[in-house]
C-alpha positions in Angstrom: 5.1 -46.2 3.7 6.2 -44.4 6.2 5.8 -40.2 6.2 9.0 -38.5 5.0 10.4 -35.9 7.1 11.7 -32.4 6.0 15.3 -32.4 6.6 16.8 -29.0 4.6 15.7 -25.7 6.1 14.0 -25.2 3.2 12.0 -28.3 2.9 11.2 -27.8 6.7 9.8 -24.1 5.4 7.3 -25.7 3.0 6.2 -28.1 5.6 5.3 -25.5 8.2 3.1 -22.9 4.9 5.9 -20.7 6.0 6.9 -17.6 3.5 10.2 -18.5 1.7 11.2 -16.0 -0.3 13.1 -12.6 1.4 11.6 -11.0 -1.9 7.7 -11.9 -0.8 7.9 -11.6 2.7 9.3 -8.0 2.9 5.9 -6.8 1.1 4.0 -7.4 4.5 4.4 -4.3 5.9 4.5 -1.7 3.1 1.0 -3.9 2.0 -0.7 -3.3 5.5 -0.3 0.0 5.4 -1.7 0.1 2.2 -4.6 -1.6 3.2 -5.3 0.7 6.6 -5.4 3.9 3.9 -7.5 2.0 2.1 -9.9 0.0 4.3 -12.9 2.1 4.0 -13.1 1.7 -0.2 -12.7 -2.1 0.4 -15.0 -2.4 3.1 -17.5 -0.1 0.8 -16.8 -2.2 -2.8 -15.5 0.7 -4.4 -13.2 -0.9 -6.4 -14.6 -2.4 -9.7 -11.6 -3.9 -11.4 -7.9 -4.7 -10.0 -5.4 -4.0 -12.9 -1.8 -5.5 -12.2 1.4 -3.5 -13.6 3.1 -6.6 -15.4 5.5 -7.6 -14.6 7.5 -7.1 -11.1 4.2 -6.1 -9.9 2.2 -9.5 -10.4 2.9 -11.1 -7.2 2.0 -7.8 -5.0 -0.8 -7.7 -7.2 -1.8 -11.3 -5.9 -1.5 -10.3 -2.7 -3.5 -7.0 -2.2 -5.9 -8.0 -5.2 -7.0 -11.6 -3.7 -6.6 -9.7 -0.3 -9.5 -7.2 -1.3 -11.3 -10.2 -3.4 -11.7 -12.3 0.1 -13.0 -9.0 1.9 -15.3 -7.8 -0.6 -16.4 -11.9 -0.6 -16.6 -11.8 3.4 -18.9 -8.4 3.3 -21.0 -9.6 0.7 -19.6 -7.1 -1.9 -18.8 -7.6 -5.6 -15.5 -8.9 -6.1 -13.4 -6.9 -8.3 -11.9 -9.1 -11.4 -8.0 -8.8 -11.3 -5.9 -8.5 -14.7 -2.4 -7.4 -15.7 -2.3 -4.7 -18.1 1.7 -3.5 -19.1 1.9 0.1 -17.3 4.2 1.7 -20.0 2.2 1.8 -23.4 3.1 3.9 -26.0 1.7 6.6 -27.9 -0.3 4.6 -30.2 -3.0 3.1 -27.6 -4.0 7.2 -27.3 -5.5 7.1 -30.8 -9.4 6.2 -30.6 -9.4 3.1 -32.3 -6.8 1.9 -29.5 -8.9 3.5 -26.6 -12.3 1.9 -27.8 -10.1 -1.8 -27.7 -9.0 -0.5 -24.2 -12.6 -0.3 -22.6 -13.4 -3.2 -24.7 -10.9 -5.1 -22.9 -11.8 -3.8 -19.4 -15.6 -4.4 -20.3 -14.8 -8.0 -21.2 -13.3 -8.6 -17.6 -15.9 -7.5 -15.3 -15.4 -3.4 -15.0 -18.1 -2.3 -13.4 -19.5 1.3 -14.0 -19.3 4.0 -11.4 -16.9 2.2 -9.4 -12.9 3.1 -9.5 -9.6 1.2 -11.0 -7.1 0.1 -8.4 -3.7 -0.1 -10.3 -1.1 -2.0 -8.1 2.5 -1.5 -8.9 5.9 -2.2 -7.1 7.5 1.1 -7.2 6.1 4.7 -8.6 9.2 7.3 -9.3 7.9 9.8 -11.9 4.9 7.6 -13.0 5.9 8.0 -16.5 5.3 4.4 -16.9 1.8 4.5 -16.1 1.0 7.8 -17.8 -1.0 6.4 -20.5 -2.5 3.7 -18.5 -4.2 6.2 -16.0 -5.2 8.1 -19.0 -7.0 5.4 -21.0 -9.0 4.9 -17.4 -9.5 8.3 -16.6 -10.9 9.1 -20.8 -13.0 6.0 -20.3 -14.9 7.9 -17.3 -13.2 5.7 -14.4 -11.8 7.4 -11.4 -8.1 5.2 -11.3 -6.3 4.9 -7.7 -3.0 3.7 -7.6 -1.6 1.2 -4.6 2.4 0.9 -4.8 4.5 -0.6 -2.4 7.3 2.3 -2.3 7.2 5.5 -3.8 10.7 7.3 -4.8 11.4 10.9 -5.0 15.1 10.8 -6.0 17.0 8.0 -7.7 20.5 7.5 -8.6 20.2 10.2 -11.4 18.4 12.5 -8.5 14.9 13.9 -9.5 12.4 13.4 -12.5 11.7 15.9 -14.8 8.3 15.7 -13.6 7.2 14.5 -10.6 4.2 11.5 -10.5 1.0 13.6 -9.3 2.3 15.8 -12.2 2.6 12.7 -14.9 -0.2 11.0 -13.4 -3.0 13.5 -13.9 -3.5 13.8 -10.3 -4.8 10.1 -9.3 -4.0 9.7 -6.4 -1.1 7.2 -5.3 -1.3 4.8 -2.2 2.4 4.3 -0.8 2.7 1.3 1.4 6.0 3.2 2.2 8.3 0.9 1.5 11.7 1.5 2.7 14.9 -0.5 1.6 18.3 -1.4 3.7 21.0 0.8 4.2 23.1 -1.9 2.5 19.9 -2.5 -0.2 20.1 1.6 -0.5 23.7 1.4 -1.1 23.7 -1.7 -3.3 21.1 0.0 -5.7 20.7 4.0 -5.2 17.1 3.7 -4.5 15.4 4.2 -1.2 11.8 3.1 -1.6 11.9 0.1 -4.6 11.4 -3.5 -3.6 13.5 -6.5 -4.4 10.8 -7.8 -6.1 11.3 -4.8 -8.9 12.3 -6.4 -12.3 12.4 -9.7 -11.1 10.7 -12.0 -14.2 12.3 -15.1 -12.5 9.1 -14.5 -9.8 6.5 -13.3 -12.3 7.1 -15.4 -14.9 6.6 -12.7 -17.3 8.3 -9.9 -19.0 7.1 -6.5 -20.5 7.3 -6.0 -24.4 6.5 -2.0 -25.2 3.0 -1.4 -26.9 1.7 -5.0 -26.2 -1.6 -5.2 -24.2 -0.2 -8.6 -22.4 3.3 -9.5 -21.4 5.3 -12.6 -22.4 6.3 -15.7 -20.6 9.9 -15.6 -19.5 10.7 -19.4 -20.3 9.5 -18.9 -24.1 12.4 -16.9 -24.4 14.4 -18.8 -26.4 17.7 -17.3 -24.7 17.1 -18.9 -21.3 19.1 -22.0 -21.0 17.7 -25.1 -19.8 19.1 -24.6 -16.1 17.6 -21.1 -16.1 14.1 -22.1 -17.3 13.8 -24.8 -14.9 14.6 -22.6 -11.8 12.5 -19.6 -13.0 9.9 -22.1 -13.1 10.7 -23.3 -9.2 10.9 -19.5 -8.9 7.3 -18.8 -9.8 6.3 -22.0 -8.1 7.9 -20.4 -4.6 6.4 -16.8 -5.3 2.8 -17.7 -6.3 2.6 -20.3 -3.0 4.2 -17.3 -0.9 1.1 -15.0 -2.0 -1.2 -17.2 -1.0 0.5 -17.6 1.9 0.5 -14.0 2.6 -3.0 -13.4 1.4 -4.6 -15.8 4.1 -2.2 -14.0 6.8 -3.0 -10.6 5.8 -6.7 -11.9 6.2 -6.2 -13.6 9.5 -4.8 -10.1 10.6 -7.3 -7.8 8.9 -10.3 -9.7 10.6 -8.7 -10.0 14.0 -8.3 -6.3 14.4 -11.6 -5.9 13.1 -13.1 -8.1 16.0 -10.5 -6.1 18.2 -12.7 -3.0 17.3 -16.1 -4.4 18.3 
């Protein structure tokens, strides 16, 4: 039988293990510079667990987490686990009983002691939404960093109460400096937030407050048929596009290293 040949542009994408998605490929750039502030902590296996803000956050969280995985593998260096933990937790997971569960959880997934907590996100504003999160690390002695793609300082509503170095008990946050259109900007009031913000139909997931994991977006029993089945394409699209721009981010990462020498 004879080889069938892409015809849509689309199809002819996929052939070539080309980026599809305008959402994934516009993380290059904020992600590189994340990794050059970075590159010494990787290079030295500082990191000892990867956490992933669920949910917009899971496929930059693929990315710069399987990115520092292959490094850490290449150097000979432990490879920090990677799990998704929901950034906004209430109250409740403060109490003892709920921060003993916390560092059970962490335990159970490879955390290594003496070493930091990367959290990866897709946008910091006033880091209320990871305040408890960097707090459960910091009280179970773990020095958290946090890598975002963009970081805002005013929003449509202007500024936060508090500002994130404030909320976030001074861990420090990694911007990758992300920077939207001037029609994006316009569009959405925000200057430094990534398409990829809120989008379940690439995660595959969606947040539920208080709950240690998130929830699949096609068990909602809202979605229609037609929506379920092109979330699922969706996620299909967004996971292969990681990959995709894992091995590039590599390729580059391991060039300019040889560049050095």
């Amino acid at each position: 039988m004879p080889e069938k040949i892409p015809t849509t542009e689309t199809e002819q994408t996929k052939a070539k293990g080309e980026i599809q998605l305008e959402q994934v490929a516009e993380l290059e750039a904020p992600i590189k510079k994340i990794i050059e502030k970075i590159k010494n902590r990787i290079e030295n296996g500082e990191y000892g667990l990867i956490i992933g803000d669920d949910a917009s956050a899971r496929i930059p969280t693929r990315i710069l987490g399987d990115f520092i995985r292959e490094i850490s593998r290449i150097r000979g260096q432990l490879q920090p686990n990677i799990i998704f933990i929901p950034g906004k937790l209430k109250g409740g997971w403060l109490e003892l009983a709920e921060q003993e569960q916390f560092e059970e959880h962490i335990s159970k997934f490879g955390m290594v002691p003496d070493k930091k907590i990367l959290i990866i996100t897709d946008t910091v504003f006033s880091g209320e939404s990871l305040q408890k999160l960097v707090h459960l690390i910091k009280k179970a002695g773990h020095i958290p960093e946090i890598a975002t793609i963009g970081q805002e300082f005013n929003g449509p509503f202007g500024h936060p109460e508090k500002m994130a170095e404030e909320n976030l008990e001074g861990a420090e946050i990694i911007s990758g400096e992300y920077e939207a259109t001037k029609e994006r900007q316009k569009e959405t009031g925000w200057a430094h937030t990534p398409q990829i913000y809120k989008r379940e139909d690439f995660s595959g997931v969606y947040k539920v407050s208080d709950e240690l994991k998130s929830r699949r977006a096609i068990d909602d029993w809202s979605i229609s048929p037609e929506r379920k089945i092109m979330t699922k394409e969706n996620i299909n699209d967004s996971r292969k596009d990681a990959k995709i721009m894992t091995k590039k981010l590599v390729d580059w990462y391991e060039s300019q290293k040889q560049d050095e020498k």
